[in-house]
C-alpha positions as CSV (number, residue, x, y, z in Angstrom):
1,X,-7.9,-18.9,-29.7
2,X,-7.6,-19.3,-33.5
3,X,-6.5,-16.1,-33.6
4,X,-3.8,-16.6,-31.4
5,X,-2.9,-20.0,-32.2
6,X,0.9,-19.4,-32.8
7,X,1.5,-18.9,-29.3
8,X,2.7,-21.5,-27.1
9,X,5.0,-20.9,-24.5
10,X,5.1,-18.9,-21.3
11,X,8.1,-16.3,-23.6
12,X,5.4,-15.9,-26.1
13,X,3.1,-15.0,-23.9
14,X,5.1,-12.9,-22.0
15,X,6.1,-11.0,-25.3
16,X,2.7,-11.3,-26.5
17,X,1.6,-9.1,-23.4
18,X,4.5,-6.5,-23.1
19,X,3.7,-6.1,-27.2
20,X,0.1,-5.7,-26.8
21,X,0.4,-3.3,-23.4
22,X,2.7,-0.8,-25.8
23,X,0.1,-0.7,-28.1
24,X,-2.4,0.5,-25.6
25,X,-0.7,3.1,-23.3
26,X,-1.7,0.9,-20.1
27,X,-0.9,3.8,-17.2
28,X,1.1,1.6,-15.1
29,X,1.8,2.3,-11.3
30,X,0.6,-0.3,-8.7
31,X,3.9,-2.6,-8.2
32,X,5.4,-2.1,-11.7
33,X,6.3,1.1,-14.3
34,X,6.5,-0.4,-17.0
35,X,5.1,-3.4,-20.2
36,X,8.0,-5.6,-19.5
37,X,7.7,-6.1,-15.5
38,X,3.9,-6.1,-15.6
39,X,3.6,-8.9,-17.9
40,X,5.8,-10.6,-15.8
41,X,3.5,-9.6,-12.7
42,X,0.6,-11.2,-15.0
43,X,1.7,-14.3,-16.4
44,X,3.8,-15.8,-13.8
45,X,0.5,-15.7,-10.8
46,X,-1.5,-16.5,-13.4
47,X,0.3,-19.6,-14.0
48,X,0.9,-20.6,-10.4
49,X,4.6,-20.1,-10.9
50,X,7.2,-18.3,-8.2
51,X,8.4,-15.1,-10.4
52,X,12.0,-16.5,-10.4
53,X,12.0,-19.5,-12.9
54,X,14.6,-21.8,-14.3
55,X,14.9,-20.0,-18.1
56,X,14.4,-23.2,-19.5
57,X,11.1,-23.5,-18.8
58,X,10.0,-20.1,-20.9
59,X,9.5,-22.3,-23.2
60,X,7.3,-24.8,-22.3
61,X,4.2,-25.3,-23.5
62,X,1.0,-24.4,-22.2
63,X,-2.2,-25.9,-22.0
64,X,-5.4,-24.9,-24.1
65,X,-6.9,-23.7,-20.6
66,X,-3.5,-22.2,-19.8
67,X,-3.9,-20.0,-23.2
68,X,-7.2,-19.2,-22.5
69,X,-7.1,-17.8,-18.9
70,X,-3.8,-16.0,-20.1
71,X,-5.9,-14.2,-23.1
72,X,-8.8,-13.5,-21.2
73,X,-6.4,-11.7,-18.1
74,X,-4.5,-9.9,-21.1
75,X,-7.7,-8.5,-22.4
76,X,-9.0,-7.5,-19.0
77,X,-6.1,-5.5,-18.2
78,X,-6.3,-3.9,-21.7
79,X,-9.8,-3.4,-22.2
80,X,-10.9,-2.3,-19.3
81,X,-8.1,-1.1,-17.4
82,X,-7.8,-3.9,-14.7
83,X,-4.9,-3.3,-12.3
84,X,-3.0,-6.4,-12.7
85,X,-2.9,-7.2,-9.1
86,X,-7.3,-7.2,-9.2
87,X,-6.4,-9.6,-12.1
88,X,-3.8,-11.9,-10.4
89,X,-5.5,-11.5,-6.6
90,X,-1.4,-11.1,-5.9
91,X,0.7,-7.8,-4.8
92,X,3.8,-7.4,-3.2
93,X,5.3,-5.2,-0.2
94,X,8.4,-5.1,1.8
95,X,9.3,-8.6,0.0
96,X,6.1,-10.5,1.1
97,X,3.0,-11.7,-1.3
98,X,-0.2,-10.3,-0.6
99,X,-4.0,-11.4,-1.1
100,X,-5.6,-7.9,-2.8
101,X,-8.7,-7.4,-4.4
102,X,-11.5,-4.3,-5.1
103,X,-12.0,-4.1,-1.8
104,X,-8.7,-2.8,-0.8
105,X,-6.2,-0.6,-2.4
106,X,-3.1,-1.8,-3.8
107,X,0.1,-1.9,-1.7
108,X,2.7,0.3,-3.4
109,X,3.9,3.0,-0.6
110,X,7.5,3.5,-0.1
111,X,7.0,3.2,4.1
112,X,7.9,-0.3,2.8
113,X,11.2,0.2,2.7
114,X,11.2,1.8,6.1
115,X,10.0,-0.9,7.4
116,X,12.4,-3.6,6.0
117,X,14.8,-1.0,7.5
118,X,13.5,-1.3,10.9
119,X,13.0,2.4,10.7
120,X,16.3,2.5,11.3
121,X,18.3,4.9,12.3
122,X,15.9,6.6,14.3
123,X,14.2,3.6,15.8
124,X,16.1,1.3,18.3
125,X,14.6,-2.3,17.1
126,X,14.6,-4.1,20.4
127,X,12.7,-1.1,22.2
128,X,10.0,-1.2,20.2
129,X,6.7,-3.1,21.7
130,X,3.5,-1.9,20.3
131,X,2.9,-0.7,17.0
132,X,-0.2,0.8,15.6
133,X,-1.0,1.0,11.4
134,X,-3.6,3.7,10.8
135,X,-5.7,3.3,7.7
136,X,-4.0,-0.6,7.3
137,X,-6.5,-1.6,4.4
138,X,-4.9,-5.1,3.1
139,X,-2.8,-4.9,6.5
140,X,0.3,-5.1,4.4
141,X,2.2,-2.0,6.7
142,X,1.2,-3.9,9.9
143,X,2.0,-7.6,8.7
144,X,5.4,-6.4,7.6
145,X,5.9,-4.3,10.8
146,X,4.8,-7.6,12.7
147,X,7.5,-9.7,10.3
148,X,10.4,-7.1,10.9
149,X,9.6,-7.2,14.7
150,X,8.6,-10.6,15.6
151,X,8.7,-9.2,19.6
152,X,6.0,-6.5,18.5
153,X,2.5,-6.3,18.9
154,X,0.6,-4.3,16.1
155,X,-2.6,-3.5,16.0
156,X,-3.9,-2.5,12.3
157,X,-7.2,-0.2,12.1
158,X,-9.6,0.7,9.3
159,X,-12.7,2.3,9.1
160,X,-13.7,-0.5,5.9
161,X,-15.4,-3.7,7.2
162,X,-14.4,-5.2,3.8
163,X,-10.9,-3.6,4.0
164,X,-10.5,-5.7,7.4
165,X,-11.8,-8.6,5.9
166,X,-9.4,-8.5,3.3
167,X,-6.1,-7.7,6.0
168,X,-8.0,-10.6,8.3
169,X,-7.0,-13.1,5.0
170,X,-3.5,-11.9,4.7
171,X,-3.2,-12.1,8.4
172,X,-3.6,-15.7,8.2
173,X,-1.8,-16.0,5.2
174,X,1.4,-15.0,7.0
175,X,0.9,-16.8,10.3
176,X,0.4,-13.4,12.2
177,X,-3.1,-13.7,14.2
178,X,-0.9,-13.6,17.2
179,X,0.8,-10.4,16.6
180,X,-1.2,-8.5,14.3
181,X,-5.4,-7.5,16.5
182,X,-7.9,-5.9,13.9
183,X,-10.4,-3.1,14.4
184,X,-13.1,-1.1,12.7
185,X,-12.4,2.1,13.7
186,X,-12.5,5.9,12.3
187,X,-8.8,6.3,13.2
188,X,-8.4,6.3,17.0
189,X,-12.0,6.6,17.9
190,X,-12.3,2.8,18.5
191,X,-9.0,1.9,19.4
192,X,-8.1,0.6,23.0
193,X,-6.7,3.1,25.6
194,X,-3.2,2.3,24.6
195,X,0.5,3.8,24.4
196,X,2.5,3.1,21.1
197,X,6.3,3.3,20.3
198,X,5.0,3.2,16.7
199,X,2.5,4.9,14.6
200,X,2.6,4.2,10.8
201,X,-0.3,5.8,8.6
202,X,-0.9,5.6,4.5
203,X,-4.2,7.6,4.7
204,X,-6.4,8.7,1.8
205,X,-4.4,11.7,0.6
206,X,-5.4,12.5,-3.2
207,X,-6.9,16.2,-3.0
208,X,-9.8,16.5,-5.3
209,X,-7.9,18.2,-8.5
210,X,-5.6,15.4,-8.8
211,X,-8.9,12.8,-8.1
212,X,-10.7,14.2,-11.4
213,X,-7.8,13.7,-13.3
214,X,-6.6,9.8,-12.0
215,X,-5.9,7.5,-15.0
216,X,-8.3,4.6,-15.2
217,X,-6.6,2.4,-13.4
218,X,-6.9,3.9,-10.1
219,X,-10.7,4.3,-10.4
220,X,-10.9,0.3,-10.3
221,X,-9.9,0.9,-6.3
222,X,-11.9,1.9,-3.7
223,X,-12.5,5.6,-3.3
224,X,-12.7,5.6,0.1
225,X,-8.9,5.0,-0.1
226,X,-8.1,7.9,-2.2
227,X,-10.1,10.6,-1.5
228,X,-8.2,13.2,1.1
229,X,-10.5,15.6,0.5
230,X,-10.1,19.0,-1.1
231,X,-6.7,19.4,0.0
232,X,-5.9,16.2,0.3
233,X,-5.0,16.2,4.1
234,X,-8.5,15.6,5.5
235,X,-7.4,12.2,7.1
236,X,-3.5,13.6,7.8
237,X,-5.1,16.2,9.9
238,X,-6.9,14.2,11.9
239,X,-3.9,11.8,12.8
240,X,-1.6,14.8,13.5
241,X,-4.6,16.5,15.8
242,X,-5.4,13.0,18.2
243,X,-2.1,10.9,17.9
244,X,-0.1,12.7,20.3
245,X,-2.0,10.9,23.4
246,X,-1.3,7.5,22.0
247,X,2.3,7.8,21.3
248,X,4.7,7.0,24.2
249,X,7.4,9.5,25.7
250,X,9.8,8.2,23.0
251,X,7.2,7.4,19.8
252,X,7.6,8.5,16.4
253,X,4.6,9.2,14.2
254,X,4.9,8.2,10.1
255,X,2.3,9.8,7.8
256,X,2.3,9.0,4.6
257,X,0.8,12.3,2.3
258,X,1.8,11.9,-1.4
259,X,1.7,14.8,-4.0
260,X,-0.3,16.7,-0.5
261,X,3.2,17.6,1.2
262,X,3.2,20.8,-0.2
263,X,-0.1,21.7,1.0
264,X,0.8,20.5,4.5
265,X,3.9,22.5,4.7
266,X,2.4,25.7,3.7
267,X,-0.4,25.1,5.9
268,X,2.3,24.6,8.9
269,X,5.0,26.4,7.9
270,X,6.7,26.4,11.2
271,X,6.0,22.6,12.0
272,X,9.5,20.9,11.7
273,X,8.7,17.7,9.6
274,X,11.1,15.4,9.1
275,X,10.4,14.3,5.2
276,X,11.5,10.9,5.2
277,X,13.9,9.8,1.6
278,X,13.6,6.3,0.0
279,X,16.3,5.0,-2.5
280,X,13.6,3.2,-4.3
281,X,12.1,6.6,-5.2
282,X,9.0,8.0,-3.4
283,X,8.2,11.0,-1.3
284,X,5.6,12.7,1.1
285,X,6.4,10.6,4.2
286,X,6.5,13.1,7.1
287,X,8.3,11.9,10.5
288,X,7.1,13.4,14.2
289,X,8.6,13.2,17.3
290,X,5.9,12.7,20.3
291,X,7.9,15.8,21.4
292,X,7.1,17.6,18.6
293,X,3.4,16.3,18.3
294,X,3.5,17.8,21.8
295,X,5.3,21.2,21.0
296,X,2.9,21.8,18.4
297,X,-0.2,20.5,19.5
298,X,-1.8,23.8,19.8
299,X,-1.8,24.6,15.9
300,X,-3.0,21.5,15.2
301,X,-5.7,21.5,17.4
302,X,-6.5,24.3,15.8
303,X,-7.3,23.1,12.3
304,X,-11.3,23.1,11.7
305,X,-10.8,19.0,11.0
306,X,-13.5,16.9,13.0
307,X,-12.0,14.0,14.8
């Protein structure tokens, strides 16, 4: 602490932290892109304080403890590379606050705004009764969904026993239990015999090139959460091959496939994705019709993917 003894307030440590994350070329990428907003992402949890704050009170002093924790979370992040939201236990998605830690991966897909868009335009918000969330890890897709449609019932699956334990907290966190039902399943194979109007997935989808080359930061989550496979489309495949019998007359299918969408499209070049935009930036978000699902459902039976 010597060291570090002229700083005081919350702005010097907010300064201290976008100074010192310069200095080190932190790879940034899980809820912020760059020093300034990720020190903000750091300080304010750490400090039990909302991330909007009357100006006056940057500078206020902190406590010895205060410093301390504040150092010790800088140097974590730093050092060894810490995600901030690992650090914090805190991560946000489609404007709600989520409990994350190892165990899950961090929310950051753009189906977020999507969903604070009701899907909108090509879902009609009142029609919409069951949802399902493929691969929900935290349960942040299906807790939103459940927030967005209040009439819904979601049900959020995940082949991670601690993944679910981790959705299971944020669940209660949000007042949900009602809407949002859990299971440990390997995509459908444990799912009730069930119709939905909605199927959302952000499945593993980094092909193995791209996994030997991750920064740091990402190797701090769960492979099991990344890893797509060679392609990356191990999981996508799956979901496009056994969804069609669990989407209703009218359902849409969301699959979220990152840097894989090229693979996918050369691999079905006559498939007519809809590849969904965001104005927050982000890509790879494919859209089916149950029609197509069923149009097509020959080629993708045909893919050598185990279900």
């Amino acid at each position: 602490m010597t060291a570090y003894k002229e700083l005081k307030t919350i702005r010097d440590f907010i300064r201290f932290a976008v100074s010192r994350f310069n200095e080190a070329g932190l790879f940034y990428g899980h809820g912020t892109d760059n020093a300034w907003d990720e020190a903000l992402a750091l300080v304010f949890p750490a400090l039990h304080l909302p991330h909007h704050i009357h100006t006056t009170l940057l500078d206020a002093n902190l406590t010895k403890v205060e410093r301390e924790k504040l150092l010790f979370l800088i140097s974590k992040r730093i050092n060894e590379r810490i995600p901030v939201p690992y650090l914090t236990h805190e991560s946000w998605f489609a404007g709600l606050s989520f409990y994350i830690d190892e165990r899950v991966l961090i929310p950051r897909s753009p189906i977020a705004e999507l969903i604070e868009n009701h899907f909108e335009p090509w879902v009609n918000l009142d029609a919409v009764e069951n949802i399902l969330d493929l691969c929900t890890g935290s349960g942040c897709i299906a807790i939103a969904c459940a927030k967005q449609f209040p009439h819904a019932h979601v049900d959020a699956s995940d082949i991670s026993h601690d993944a679910l334990s981790v959705a299971r907290i944020n669940i209660l966190r949000h007042s949900v239990e009602d809407q949002v039902s859990l299971f440990e399943s390997d995509l459908f194979s444990s799912l009730p015999e069930k119709k939905y109007d909605l199927i959302v997935s952000n499945p593993p989808y980094v092909n193995a090139p791209d996994m030997s080359s991750l920064p740091a930061e990402f190797l701090h989550e769960p492979q099991i959460g990344l890893m797509g496979g060679l392609s990356g489309l191990d999981i996508a495949l799956k979901i496009l091959k056994n969804a069609n019998p669990y989407l209703q007359d009218k359902g849409l299918l969301i699959v979220e496939v990152g840097n894989s969408e090229t693979a996918l499209i050369e691999l079905f070049p006559d498939v007519p994705f809809t590849w969904l935009s965001f104005e927050r930036g982000g890509d790879g978000v494919l859209m089916l019709t149950k029609e197509q699902l069923t149009a097509y459902q020959s080629i993708f039976s045909k893919t050598s993917v185990e279900s």
